[in-house]
C-alpha positions, 0 to 999 in steps of 0.5 A, spaced: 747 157 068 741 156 072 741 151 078 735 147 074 740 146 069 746 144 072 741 139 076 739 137 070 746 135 066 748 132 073 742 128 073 746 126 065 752 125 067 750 120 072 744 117 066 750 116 062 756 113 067 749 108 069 748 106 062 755 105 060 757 100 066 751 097 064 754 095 057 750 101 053 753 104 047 752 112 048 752 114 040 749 121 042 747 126 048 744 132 047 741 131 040 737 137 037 732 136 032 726 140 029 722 139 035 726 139 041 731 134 044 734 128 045 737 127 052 741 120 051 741 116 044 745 109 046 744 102 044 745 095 047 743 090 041 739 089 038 736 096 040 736 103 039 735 106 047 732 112 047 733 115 054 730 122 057 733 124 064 730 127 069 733 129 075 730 132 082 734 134 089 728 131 092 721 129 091 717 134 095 715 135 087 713 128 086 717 123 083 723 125 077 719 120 072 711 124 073 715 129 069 715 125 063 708 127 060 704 123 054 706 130 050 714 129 051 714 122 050 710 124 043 715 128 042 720 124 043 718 119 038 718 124 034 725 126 034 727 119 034 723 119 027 728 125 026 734 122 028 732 114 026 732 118 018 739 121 018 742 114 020 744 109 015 745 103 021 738 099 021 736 098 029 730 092 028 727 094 035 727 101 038 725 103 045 723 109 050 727 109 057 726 114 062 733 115 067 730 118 074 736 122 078 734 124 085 740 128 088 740 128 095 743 133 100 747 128 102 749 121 100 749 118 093 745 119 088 739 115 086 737 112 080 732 108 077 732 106 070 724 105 067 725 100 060 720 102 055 715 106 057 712 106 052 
């Protein structure tokens, strides 16, 4: 494994511990569709959240969040359409998140949760 990818599924193991502590119901991770992927598929009710996880060892690139492009949250709902189709639950509201992670050298991970973006 790379090391962009294992940051990456650090900064989702860390994505996921936040929003379960915070009472959020993961229903999937890693959800492939058509178009790409899925980082987090979790509801808290009466929503349906998805959540895509960017994680940085620092932010001498910028900000975790800069890296979620117009173009990636179309993508997103598209997928969200994809996955929202095979399901038989009925969400009345669905929501874009984006879970920021930096991994510092040292000391505890920062997290910062962006609700609805879009």
């Amino acid at each position: 494994m790379h090391t962009n990818q294992a940051v990456g599924k650090y900064g989702e193991r860390i994505a996921l511990r936040y929003l379960h502590q915070r009472g959020y119901e993961i229903l999937e991770t890693n959800w492939r569709g058509d178009a790409g992927e899925l980082d987090i598929i979790a509801a808290k009710q009466p929503a349906l959240i998805i959540v895509e996880v960017k994680t940085r060892r620092g932010l001498e690139y910028g900000h975790p969040a800069l890296a979620v492009t117009p173009r990636k949250l179309g993508r997103m709902k598209r997928l969200a359409l994809q996955w929202l189709g095979q399901q038989d639950t009925f969400y009345p509201e669905v929501r874009f998140d984006v879970i920021s992670v930096v991994r510092p050298l040292t000391g505890a991970a920062q997290v910062e949760h962006l609700q609805a973006v879009i």
